[in-house]
C-alpha positions as CSV (number, residue, x, y, z in Angstrom):
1,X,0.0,0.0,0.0
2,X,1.2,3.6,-1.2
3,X,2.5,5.7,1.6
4,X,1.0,9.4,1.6
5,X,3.2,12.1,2.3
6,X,2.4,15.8,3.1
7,X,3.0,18.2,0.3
8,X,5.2,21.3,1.0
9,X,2.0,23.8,0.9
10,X,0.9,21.6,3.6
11,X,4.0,21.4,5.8
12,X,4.1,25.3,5.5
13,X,0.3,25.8,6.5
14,X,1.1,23.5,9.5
15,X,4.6,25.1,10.5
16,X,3.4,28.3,10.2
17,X,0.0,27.2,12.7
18,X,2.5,26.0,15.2
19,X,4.1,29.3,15.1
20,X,0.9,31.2,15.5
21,X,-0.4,29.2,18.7
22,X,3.3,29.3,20.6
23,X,3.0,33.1,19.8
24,X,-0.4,33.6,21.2
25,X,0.6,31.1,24.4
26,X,3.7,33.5,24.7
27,X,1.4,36.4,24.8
28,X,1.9,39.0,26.1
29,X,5.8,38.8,27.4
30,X,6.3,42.1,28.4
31,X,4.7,45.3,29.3
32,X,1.8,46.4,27.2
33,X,1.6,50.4,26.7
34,X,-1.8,52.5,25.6
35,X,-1.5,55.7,24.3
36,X,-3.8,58.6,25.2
37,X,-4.7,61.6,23.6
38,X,-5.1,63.7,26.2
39,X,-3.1,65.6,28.7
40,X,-2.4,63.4,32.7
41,X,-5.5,64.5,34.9
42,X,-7.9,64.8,32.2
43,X,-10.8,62.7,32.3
44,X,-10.0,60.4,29.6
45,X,-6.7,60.0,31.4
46,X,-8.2,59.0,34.6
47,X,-10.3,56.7,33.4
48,X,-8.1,55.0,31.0
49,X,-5.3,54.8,34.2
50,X,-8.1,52.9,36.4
51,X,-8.8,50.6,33.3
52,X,-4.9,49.8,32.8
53,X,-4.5,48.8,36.4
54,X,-6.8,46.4,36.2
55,X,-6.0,44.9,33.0
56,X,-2.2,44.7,34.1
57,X,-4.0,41.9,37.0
58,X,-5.6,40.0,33.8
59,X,-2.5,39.8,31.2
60,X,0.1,39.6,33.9
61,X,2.0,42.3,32.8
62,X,2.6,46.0,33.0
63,X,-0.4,48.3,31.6
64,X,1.8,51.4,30.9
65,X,-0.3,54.4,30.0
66,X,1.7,57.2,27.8
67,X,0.3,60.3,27.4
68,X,0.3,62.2,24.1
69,X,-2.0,64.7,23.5
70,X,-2.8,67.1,20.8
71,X,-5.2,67.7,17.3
72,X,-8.4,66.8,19.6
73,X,-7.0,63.8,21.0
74,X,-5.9,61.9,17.7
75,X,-2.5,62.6,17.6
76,X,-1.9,59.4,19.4
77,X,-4.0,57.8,16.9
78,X,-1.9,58.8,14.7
79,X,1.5,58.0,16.0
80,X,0.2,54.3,17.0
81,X,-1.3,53.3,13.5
82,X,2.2,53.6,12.6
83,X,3.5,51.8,15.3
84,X,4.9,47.7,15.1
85,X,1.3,45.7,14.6
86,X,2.2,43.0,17.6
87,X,0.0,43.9,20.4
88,X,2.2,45.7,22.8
89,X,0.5,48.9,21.2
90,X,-2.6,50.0,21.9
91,X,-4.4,53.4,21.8
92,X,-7.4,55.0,23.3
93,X,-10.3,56.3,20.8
94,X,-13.1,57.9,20.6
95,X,-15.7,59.3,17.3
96,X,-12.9,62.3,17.1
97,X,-10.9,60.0,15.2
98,X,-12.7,59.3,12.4
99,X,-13.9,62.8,11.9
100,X,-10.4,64.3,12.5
101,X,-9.2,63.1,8.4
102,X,-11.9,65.3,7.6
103,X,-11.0,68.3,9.4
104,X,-7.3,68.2,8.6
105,X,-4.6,65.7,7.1
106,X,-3.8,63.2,10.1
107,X,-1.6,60.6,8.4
108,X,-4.0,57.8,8.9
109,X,-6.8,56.0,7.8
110,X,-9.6,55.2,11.0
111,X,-10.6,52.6,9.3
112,X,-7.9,50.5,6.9
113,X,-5.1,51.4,9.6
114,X,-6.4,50.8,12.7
115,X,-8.1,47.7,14.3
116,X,-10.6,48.6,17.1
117,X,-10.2,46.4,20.0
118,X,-13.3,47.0,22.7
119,X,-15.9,49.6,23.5
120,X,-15.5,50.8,27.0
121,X,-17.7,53.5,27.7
122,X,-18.6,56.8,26.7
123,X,-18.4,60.9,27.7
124,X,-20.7,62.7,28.2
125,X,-21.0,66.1,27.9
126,X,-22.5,69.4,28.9
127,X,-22.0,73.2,29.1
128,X,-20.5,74.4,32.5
129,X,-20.3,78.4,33.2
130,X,-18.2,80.2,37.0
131,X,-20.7,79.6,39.8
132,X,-20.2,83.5,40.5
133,X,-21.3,83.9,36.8
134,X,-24.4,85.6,36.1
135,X,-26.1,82.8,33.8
136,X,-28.8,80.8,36.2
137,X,-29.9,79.3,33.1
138,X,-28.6,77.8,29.3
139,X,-31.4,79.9,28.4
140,X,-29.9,83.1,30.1
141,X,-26.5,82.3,28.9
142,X,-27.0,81.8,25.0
143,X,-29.6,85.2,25.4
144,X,-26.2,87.1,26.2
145,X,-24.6,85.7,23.9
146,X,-26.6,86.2,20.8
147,X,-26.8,90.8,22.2
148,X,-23.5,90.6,22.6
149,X,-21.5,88.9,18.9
150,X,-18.2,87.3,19.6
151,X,-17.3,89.2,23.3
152,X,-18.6,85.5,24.8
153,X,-15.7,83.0,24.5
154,X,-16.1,79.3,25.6
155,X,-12.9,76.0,25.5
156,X,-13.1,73.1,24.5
157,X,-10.7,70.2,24.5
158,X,-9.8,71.2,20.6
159,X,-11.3,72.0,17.5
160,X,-12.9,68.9,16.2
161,X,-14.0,67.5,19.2
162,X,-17.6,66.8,20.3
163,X,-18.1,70.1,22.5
164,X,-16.4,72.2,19.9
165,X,-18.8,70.6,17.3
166,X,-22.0,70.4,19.6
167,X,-21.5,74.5,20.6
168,X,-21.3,75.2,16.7
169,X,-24.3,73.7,16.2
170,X,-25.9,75.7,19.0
171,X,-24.5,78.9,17.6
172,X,-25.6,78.0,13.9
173,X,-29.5,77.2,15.6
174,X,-29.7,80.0,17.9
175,X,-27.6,82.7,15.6
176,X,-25.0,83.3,18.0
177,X,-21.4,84.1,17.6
178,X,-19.1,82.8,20.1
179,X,-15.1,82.9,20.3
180,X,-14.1,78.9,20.6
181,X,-11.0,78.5,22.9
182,X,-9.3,75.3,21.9
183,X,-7.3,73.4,25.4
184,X,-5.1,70.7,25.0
185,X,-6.9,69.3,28.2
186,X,-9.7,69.5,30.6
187,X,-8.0,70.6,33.7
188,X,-5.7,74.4,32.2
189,X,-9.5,75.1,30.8
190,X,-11.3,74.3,34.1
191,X,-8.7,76.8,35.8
192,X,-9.2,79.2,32.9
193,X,-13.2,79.3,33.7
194,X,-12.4,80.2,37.0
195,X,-10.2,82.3,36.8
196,X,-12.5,84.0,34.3
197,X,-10.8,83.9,31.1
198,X,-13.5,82.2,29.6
199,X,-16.7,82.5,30.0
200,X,-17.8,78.7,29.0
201,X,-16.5,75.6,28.8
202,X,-18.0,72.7,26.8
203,X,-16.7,70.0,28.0
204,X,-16.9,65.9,29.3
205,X,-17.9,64.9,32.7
206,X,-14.6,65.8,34.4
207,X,-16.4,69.0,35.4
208,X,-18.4,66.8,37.7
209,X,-16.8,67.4,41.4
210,X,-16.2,71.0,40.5
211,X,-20.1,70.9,40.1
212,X,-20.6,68.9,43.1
213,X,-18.6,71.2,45.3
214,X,-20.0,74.7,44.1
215,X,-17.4,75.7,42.0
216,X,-19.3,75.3,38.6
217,X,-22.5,75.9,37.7
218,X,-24.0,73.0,34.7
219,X,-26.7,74.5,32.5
220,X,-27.2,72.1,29.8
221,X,-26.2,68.4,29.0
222,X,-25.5,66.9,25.3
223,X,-26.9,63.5,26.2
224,X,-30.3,62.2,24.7
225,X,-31.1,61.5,28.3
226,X,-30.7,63.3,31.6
227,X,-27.2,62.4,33.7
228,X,-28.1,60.3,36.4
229,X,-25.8,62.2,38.1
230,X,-27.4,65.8,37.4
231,X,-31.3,64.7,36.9
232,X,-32.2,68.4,37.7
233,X,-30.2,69.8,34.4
234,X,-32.3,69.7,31.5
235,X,-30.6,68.0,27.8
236,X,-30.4,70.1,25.0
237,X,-33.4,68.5,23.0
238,X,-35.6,69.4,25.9
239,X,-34.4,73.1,25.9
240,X,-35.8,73.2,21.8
241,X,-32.4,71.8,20.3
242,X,-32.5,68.8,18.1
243,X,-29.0,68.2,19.0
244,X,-27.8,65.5,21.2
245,X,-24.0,63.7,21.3
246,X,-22.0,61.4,22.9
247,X,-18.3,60.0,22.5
248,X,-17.8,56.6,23.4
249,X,-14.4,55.2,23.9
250,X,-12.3,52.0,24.3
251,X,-9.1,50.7,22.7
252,X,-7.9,49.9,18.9
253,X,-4.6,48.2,17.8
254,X,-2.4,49.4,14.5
255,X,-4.5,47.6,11.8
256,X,-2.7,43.9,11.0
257,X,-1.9,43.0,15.2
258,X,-2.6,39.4,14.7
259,X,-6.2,38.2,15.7
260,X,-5.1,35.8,18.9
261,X,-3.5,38.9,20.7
262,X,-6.3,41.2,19.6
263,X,-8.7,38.6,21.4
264,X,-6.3,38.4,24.4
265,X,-6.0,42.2,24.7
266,X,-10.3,42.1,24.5
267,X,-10.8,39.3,26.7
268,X,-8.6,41.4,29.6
269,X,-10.3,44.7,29.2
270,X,-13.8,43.1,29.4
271,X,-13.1,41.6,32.8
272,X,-11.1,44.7,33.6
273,X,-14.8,46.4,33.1
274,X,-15.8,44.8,36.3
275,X,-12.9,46.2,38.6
276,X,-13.4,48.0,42.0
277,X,-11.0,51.2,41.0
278,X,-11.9,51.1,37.1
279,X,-16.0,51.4,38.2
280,X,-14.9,54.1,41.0
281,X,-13.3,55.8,38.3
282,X,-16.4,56.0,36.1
283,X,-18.6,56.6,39.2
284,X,-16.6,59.9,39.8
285,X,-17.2,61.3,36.6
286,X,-21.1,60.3,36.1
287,X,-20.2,57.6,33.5
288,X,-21.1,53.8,33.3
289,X,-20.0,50.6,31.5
290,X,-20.7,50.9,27.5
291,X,-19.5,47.6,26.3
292,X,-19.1,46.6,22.8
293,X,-17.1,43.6,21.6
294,X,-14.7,43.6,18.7
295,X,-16.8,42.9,16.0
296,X,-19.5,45.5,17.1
297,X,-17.1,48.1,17.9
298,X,-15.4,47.8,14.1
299,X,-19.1,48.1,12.4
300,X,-19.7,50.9,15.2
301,X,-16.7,53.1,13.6
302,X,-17.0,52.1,10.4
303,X,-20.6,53.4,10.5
304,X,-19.3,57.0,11.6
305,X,-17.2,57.5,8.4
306,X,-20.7,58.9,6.7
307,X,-22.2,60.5,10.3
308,X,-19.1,62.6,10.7
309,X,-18.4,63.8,7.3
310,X,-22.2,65.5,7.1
311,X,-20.9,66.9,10.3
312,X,-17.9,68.4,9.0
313,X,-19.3,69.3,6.4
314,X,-22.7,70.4,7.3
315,X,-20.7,73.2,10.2
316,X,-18.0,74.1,8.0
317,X,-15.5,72.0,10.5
318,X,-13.0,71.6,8.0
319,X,-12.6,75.2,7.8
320,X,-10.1,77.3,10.3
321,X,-12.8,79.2,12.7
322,X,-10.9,82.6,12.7
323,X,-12.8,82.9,15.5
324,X,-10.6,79.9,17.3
325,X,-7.8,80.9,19.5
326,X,-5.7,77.8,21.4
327,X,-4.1,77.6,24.3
């Protein structure tokens, strides 16, 4: 009886199999580092920290969290599409990167070049003003603004972003014309509204224990719901605005990380949802668990190539606001 050898095609396909599972049983072997956007402090940053901890308990390894922030949170994007596809790089996102390419050139593509890895959760938003300021109301506050063209100035965390977007819209509804002050994080803009050199910020929840404790006053939220947090401040659709937004967030890879360490990487996180300090952290700043697996997190993004181009498009985003000013 004939003997029945493998071909070569097969010997490859079952060389290179072996070389894929001792890789994933290897994995990870060192420390893991996430890039974020935004500036230490910030909320994303506090969040994102609490979230790493944990994981760092599920991989077995360091969960080092660099900060690089800058162009509305993407430039880290950016930096880790670029970056060696093994793993060992992750990045945290949000909707900004996909409508950042159509602002201004970014060097990447949100969707070939990078591989989203888990929806975490999401920011919220809303409009905060000085508690000594004279506004009791958003509907007091965006009166003023509309006598008084371009003398009111609110920050944001950049041009781009979602409360740079959402106060456009409000100004391009309501007829005003504001001055938008771009920050390259919450905290330098929270000390700017105090100190009164603005007279807004737009911003995510990290304004909540300034709220809490007196310090700011919250007129409107961006949400399609009330903050369970703040069930007293009305949402922009109720105050006549069809405008609502959110940003969620979680992590992405640089697109071709191989699809064993992408679920590793998943699998961590989503247990990492469950820990003590990651669901302290969201408790602090009014935000909850907004889980979406690999799969529904790539259709998400993919799905807000289309949303965020009428956006740009529709406000004139991809224009310079000579009205902008950045600090």
């Amino acid at each position: 009886m004939p003997r029945c050898f493998p071909t070569l095609a097969t010997v490859l396909l079952m060389l290179a199999a072996g070389e894929a599972a001792a890789a994933a049983a290897s994995f990870p072997a060192r420390a893991i580092t996430i890039v974020c956007g935004f500036p230490p402090g910030n909320a994303a940053d506090v969040q994102l920290r609490a979230l790493a901890q944990a994981m760092a308990r599920e991989l077995r390894q360091p969960v080092v969290v660099e900060n690089r922030p800058g162009a509305a949170g993407t430039l880290a994007a950016g930096l880790v599409a670029k970056s060696r596809p093994d793993g060992y790089t992750l990045v945290q996102v949000t909707n900004t990167v996909v409508r950042q390419p159509f602002i201004q050139p970014t060097g990447y593509d949100p969707i070939k070049d990078l591989r989203y890895v888990i929806g975490v959760t999401s920011f919220e938003f809303g409009l905060v003003v000085a508690a000594d300021a004279p506004w009791r109301s958003f509907q007091e506050f965006t009166a003023y603004a509309r006598q008084h063209p371009n003398k009111v100035s609110y920050g944001s965390i950049g041009a781009g972003s979602v409360p740079h977007q959402v106060m456009m819209r409000i100004g391009s509804e309501l007829g005003i014309s504001w001055t938008h002050v771009a920050y390259k994080g919450s905290t330098p803009a929270q000390s700017d509204l105090q100190g009164g050199h603005v007279h807004a910020l737009s911003d995510t929840t990290g304004w909540t224990p300034l709220v809490e404790a007196g310090k700011l006053r919250l007129l409107a939220v961006y949400n399609e719901h009330r903050l369970a947090r703040f069930p007293q401040v009305p949402t922009l659709k109720e105050l006549g605005l069809d405008i609502a937004d959110h940003a969620p967030w979680g992590l992405a890879a640089p697109a071709g990380t191989p699809p064993e360490h992408v679920r590793m990487l998943h699998d961590a996180a989503r247990r990492a949802l469950a820990a003590p300090e990651f669901l302290a952290a969201l408790h602090a700043l009014g935000n909850e668990v907004r889980y979406m697996s690999s799969h529904d997190y790539e259709r998400y993004m993919a799905a807000r190539v289309a949303i965020e181009r009428e956006v740009v498009e529709a406000y004139g985003l991809g224009r310079r606001d000579a009205a902008s000013t950045a600090r």
